[in-house]
N, C-alpha and C positions, 0 to 999 in steps of 0.2 A: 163222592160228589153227587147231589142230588141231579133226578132228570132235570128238572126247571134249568136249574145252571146249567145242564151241560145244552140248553135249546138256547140259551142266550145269548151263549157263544160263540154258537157254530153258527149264528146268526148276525151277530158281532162281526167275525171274521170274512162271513161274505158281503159285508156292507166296508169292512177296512180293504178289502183284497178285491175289490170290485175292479178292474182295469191293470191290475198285476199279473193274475192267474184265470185260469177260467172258473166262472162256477156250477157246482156241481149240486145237481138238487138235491136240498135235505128232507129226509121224509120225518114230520114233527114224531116225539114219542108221547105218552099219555101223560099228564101231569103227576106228579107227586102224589101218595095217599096223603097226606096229609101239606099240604101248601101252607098252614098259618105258621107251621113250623121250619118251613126251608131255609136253612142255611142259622139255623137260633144255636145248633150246637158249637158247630164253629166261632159265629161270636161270641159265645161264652167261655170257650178254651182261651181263644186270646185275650178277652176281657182280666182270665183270671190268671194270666202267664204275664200279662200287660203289669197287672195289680202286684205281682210277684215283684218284678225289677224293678217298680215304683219306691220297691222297702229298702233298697238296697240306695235312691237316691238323698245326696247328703244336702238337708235345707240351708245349714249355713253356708257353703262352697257354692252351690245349686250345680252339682254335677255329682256323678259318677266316683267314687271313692278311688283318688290317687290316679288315676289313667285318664290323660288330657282330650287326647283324638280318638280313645275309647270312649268315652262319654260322649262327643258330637255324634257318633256314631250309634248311640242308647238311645238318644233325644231325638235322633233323624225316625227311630224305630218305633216310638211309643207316638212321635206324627204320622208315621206313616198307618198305627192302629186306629188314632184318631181317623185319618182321609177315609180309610177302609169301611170301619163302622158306623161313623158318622158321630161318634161320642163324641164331644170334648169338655172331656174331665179336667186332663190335663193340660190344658191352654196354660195356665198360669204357671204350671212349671217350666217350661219353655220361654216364656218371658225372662220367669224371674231369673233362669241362665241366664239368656241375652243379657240383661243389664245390670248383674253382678259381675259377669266374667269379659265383659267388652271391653276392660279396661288393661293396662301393662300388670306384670306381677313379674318378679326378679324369680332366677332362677332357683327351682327346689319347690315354688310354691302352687303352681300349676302343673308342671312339669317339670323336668330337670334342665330343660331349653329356657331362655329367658322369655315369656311371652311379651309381642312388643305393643301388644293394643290391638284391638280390632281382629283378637283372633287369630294372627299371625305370629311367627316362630320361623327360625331358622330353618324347620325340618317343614317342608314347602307343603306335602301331603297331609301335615296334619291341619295345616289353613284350608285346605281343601276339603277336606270333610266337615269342618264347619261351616263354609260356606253352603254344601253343599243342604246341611242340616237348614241354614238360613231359609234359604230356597222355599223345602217342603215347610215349614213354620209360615210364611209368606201365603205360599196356596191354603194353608188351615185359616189364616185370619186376613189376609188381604191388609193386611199392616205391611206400608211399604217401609218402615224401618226395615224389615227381615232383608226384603228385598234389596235395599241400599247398603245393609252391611254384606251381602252375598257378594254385590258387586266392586265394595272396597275390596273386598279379601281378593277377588280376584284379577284387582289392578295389581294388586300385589303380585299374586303369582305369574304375572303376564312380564314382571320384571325379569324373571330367568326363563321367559323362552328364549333362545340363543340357536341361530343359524349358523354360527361360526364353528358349532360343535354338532357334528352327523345331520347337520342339515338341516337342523332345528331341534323340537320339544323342548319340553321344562325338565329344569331339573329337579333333582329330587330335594335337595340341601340348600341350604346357602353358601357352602362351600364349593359347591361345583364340582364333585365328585363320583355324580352317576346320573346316567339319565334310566328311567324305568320303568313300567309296564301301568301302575297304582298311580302317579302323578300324573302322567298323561293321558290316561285314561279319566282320571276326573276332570283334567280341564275342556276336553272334548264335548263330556257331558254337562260342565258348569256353564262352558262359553252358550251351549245352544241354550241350553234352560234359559239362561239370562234372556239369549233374543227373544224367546220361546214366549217373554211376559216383558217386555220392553218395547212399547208401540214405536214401529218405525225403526229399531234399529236394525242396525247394517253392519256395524265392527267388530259386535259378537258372531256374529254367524259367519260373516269372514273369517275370524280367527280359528272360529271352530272346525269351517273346513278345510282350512290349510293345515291346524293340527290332525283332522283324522286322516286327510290325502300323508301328512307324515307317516303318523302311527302306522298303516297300513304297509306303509314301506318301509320300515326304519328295520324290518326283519325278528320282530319279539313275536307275531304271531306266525308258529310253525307251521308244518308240512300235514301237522295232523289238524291244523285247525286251531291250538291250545292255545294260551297264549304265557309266552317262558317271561321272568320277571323282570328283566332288562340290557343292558347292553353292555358291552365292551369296552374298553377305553379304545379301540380299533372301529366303532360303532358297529360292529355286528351283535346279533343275539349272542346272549352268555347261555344261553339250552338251561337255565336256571330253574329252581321247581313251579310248577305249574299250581299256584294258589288258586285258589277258588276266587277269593275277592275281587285278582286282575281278569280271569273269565268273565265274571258276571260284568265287571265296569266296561269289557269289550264289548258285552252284551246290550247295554244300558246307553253306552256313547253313541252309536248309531241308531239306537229305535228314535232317542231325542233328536238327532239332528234330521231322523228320516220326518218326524214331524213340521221339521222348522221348512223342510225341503220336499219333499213327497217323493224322492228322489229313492223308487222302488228296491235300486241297489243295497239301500243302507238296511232297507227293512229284511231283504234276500241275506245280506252278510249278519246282521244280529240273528238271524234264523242256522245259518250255518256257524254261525260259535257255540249257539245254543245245543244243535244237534252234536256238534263235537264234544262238548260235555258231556253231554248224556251217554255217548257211544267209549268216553277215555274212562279203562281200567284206573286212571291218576286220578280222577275226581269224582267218579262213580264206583259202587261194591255191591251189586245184588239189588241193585236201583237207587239205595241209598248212598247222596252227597255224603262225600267223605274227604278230610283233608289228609295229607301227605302223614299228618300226625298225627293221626285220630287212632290208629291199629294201636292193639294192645302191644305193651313195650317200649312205646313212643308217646315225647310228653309234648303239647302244645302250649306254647310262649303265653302269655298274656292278649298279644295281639293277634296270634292265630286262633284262639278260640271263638272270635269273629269275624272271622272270613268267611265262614257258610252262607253266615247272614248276609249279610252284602252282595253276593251273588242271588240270595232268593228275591234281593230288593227287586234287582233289577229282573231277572227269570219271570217273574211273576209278572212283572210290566208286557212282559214279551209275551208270557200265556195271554193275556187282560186283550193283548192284542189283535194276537190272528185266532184264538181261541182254537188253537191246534190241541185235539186231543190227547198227542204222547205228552206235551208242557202239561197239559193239565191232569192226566193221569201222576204223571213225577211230580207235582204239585199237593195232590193228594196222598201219594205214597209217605211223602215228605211227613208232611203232618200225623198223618196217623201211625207213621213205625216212632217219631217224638212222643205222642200221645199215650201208645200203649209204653212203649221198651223206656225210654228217657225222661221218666218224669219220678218225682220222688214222694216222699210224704210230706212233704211239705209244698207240695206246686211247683216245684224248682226242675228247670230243664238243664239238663246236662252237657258236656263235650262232645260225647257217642250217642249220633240220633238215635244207633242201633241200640244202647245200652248197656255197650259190653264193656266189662270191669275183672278183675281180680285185683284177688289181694295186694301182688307186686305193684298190678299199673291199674289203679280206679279211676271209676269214672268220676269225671271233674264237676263240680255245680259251683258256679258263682254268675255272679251278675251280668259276666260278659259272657257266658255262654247263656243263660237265660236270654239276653237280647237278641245273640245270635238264632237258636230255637226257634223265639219268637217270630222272628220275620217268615219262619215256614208256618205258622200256625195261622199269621196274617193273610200269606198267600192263600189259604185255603178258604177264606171268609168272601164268600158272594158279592161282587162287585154291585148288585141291588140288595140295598141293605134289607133285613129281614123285619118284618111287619111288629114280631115281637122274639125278647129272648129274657131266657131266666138264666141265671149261675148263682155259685153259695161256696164261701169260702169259710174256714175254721178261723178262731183266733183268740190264742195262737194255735199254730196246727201242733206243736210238738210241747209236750205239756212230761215235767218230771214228778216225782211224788219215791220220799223215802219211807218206805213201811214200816210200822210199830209193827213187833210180832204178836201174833192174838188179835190185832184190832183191825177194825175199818178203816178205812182213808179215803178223803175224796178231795176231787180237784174239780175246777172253772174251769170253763172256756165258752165261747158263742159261737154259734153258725149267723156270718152274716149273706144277705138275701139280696142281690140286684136283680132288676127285672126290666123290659124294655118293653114301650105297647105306643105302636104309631096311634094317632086318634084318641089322645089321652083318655081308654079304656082302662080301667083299673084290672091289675093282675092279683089274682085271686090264687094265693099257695101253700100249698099243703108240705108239710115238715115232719120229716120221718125220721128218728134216731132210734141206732140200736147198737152196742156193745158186748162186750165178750160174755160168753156163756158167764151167769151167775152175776154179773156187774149189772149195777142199776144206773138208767140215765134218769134224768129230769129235766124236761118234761118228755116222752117219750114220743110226742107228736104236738103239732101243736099247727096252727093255719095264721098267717099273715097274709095283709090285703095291701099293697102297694099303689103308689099314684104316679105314674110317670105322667112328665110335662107330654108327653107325645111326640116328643122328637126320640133318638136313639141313647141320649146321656141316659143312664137307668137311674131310678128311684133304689133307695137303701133301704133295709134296716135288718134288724139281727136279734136274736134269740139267746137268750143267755142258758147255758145248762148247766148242770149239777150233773158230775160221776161220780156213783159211791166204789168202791173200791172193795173188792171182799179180803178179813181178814187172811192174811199168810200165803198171797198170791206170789209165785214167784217173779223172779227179778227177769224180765225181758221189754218187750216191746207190744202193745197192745190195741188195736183199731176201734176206735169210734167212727163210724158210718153216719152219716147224712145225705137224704136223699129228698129233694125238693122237686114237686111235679107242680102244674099249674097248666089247665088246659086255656085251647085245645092243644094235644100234645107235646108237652115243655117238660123235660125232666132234665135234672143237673144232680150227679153225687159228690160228694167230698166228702174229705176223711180228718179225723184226725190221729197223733199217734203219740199213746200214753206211755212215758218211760219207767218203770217198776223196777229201781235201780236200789242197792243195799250198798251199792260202792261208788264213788266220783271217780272216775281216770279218763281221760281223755286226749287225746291232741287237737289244738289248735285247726280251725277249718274243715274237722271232719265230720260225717253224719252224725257222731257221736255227741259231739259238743255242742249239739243245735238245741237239746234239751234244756240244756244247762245256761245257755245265751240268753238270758233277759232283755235286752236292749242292744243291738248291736251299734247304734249311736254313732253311725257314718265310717264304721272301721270298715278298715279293709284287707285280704288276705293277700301276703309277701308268695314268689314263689320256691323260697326256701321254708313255706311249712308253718308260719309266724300269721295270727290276728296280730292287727298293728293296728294305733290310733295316734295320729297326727295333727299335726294343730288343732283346732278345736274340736276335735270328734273324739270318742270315746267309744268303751264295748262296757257293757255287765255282765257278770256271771250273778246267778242266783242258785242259793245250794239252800232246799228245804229240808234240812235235818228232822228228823222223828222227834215227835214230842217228847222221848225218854231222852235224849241229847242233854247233857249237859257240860260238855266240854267237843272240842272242835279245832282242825287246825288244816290247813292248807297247803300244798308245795306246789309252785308255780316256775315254771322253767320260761325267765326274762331275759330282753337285751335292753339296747338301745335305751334311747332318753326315757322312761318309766317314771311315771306317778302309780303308785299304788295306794286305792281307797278303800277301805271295808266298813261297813254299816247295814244296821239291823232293819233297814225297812226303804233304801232303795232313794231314802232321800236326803238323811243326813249321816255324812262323811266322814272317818279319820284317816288321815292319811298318814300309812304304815312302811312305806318303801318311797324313795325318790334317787333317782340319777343326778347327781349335780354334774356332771359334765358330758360336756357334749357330742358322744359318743356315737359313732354314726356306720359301724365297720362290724356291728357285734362279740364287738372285743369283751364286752363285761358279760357276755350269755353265761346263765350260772340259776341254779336253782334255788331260791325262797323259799324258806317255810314261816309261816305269817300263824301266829296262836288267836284263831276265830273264837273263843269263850268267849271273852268280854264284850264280844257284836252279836251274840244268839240274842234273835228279837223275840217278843213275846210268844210268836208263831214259831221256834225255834228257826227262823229262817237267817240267814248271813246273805251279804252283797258284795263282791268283789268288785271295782271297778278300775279302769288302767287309761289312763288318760296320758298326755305329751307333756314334758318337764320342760322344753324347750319349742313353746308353739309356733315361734318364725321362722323354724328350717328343717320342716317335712322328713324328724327324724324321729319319730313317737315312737315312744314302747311297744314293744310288739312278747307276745306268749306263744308259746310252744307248745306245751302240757301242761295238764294240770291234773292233779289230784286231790282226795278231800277225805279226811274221816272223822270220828265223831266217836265220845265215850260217854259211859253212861256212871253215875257214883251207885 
């Protein structure tokens, strides 16, 4: 944390805790050696972890590949970078969710729940996180649509609060079969927000205190402070595991209504859940958030690999607030053990903020733990946005190449450049590349002058380069370095990383197959092990055979509904495999071998691509491994 920030706060916190506690005088520290740069690194981590899970959003759907209330919860997150940094890049994505997905979609197509319009579904909490997503979209653009769909969804949810069952709360379902920790903890925080931005009302903020006078006694928050996942059919606590998601929403439920209320208690109690966190072996390890499943050995669900995040949303609200030291020191830990330990060659943050993997149990990277990650990267980004900020990302970062023996080889890619300069002063940047002993880049340096409008959305562009490749390099893995400075003091490095492979094998979803992924084109990964592409999304593979190729052939381990396409240049098609029936259980998984000669394009290059045989009923083909080889006459 820079000094500046840490004077901000401690100065923050004695103007919020003015008549709560006493104050204690702070003695200021010297500024920053350098001020023009405070807080530019941080925004540019999350800028470019932001930009990461942006790739992974699918434009036809406008959501998050196959996970319905995982996606409100990506979209709440890439607002919440926006609020932070003051970008907005992504406004339009955010809409164009809104008014693609507002509407019903029969069950399998959203989810496997019927969605019934407006965002709502049987499973009560997943209306809830959209709302909740509404909410922050509302505060980004002041479009009271946001604001008027938050509050449909939450007439909705107001329909299963039920006094006749433990005295109240919402349920979890539309069955009425649990009440629990994650439902009512959002509506505590939906109902106040709503009052929070509703001139004059009174219904919400009723609601919302009679839900939290429940919550508080309904007995899910324990002895230690935690808070256990929900109740009994007896309406006692079930001592359930301790998520991280329902700490933070305890977190988050009272700072909001401590605002609607001033009512010091609430701010005292989100203070003592927060400390309780930080002090439980269950959701702390060495100071790093950790969930029940995060230890090696142990696998997390689809929807536990975003629970972290969720608890930073709100943790972070509560640091922003009393500008307590140990929040903000854990705030920073946060970030920087993701930064260094969890982050990969391709910008992608992982399941284990620590990093930790083996062979039997790796560490996980997709979309939803990239979201997840992200909300710590965000917390660490200066609530006074910074005057200017550089970052430079590869593209693509993972780039393959099959080597002729004896010869050279090279490949593309560009370094792109964003830059941020309050007082549209032009950023003036210097561009450094350098590669493995003996490889040549091009250009090896090169200076770009950028124009930001002068607010915080950054100015683009990008640099195209040339790697030559030396003949008879062996087959591994190889780093292209980019290091962008731009004063006064701005520097950002990225990488990227060249595959020098002599063999295709692969599995589906692994770091291995990232080379070889051309286009991932809205797929998304099963967690039985399977790239899957359903209704209208698709993945490519691209295999660049050696010029000496002249024959080629493929085995591809498939299930489910499959189209299978191959062609020589990524744009026209034959389609070589199809499922004609509507096979949904992976009953037909079975290995392919598909004869690539007749697709080697002029570049000896072949295109797999695997698209859904039955695009109404979110049952697409999905891959498991793959391999590739190639003869010569």
């Amino acid at each position: 944390m820079t000094m500046l920030r840490r004077i901000r706060l401690v100065l923050l916190s004695l103007v919020l805790l003015v008549g709560l506690q006493p104050v204690v005088a702070v003695q200021a520290a010297p500024p920053p050696q350098n001020p023009a740069a405070s807080g530019a690194t941080e925004v540019a981590r999350a800028r470019v972890a932001t930009e990461v899970l942006l790739d992974s959003y699918d434009e036809e759907k406008a959501w998050f590949p196959s996970s319905w209330w995982n996606s409100a919860v990506a979209l709440q997150t890439i607002g919440d970078y926006m609020k932070r940094t003051g970008d907005r890049s992504y406004v339009d994505e955010l809409d164009h969710s809104f008014e693609t997905n507002k509407g019903p979609f029969p069950a399998g197509e959203r989810s496997t729940d019927e969605i019934y319009g407006n965002f709502t579904s049987r499973a009560i909490d997943d209306a809830g996180w959209w709302a909740l997503n509404w909410v922050t979209a509302y505060d980004l653009t002041g479009d009271q649509k946001y604001l008027d769909m938050a509050g449909t969804i939450a007439d909705f949810m107001h329909g299963f609060w039920d006094p006749s069952t433990c005295g109240g709360g919402i349920w979890w379902n539309e069955e009425r079969t649990y009440k629990n920790a994650v439902t009512n903890g959002q509506w505590v925080r939906l109902t106040a927000e709503l009052h929070n931005r509703i001139p004059g009302d009174t219904a919400w903020l009723e609601r919302s205190q009679e839900a939290w006078d429940w919550y508080v006694g309904s007995g899910m928050i324990n002895g230690e402070g935690l808070v256990n996942d929900g109740l009994t059919d007896d309406c006692t606590s079930n001592g359930d595991t301790v998520w991280s998601y329902n700490q933070g929403l305890a977190i988050g439920a009272p700072l909001e209504l401590w605002r609607a209320t001033g009512d010091p208690e609430l701010l005292a109690t989100a203070q003592r859940l927060a400390d309780a966190a930080l002090e439980s072996d269950e959701l702390v390890t060495d100071g790093v958030l950790t969930e029940s499943c995060d230890p090696l050995g142990r696998t997390c669900d689809d929807n536990q690999k975003q629970f972290k995040g969720i608890f930073m949303r709100y943790f972070t609200e509560l640091a922003d607030t009393t500008g307590a030291p140990r929040y903000e020191e854990f705030v920073d830990r946060q970030a920087e053990t993701i930064w260094a330990n969890d982050r990969d060659s391709s910008e992608r943050l992982g399941l284990r903020w620590t990093g930790a993997s083996s062979e039997a149990s790796p560490n996980v990277f997709d979309w939803r733990t990239q979201a997840s990650a992200l909300s710590a990267l965000i917390a660490d980004v200066p609530q006074e946005t910074p005057r200017r900020s550089l970052s430079a990302t590869m593209s693509p970062t993972q780039l393959v190449m099959m080597p002729s023996p004896g010869a050279a080889s090279s490949v593309h890619t560009e370094v792109q450049v964003a830059a941020t300069s309050q007082g549209r002063r032009p950023v003036r940047v210097d561009v450094r590349v350098s590669g493995p002993d003996g490889w040549t880049v091009h250009p090896a340096r090169d200076r770009v002058v950028l124009d930001p409008a002068g607010d915080s959305t950054p100015a683009r562009t990008s640099v195209p380069l040339d790697v030559s490749v030396p003949p008879d390099t062996e087959d591994g893995s190889y780093p292209v370095t980019v290091t962008v400075t731009a004063r006064p003091g701005l520097s950002y490095t990225t990488r990227a990383t060249i595959q020098v492979a002599s063999v295709i094998d692969f599995d589906a979803g692994s770091t291995q197959e990232l080379a070889w992924l051309w286009d991932a084109g809205g797929s998304g990964l099963s967690h039985v092990g399977s790239r899957f592409a359903d209704g209208t999304s698709h993945f490519i593979y691209k295999f660049p055979f050696p010029a000496e190729a002249t024959s080629a052939e493929a085995t591809l381990t498939i299930d489910n509904q499959y189209v299978v396409d191959v062609g020589p240049d990524g744009e026209s098609w034959t389609t070589v495999l199809a499922e004609d029936e509507q096979i949904r259980d992976s009953s037909n998984k079975a290995d392919h071998t598909l004869d690539l000669t007749p697709y080697l394009g002029p570049d000896k290059a072949v295109y797999i691509r695997m698209t859904d045989a039955f695009t109404e009923d979110g049952w697409g083909g999905g891959v498991y491994h793959v391999s590739a080889q190639f003869g010569t006459s």
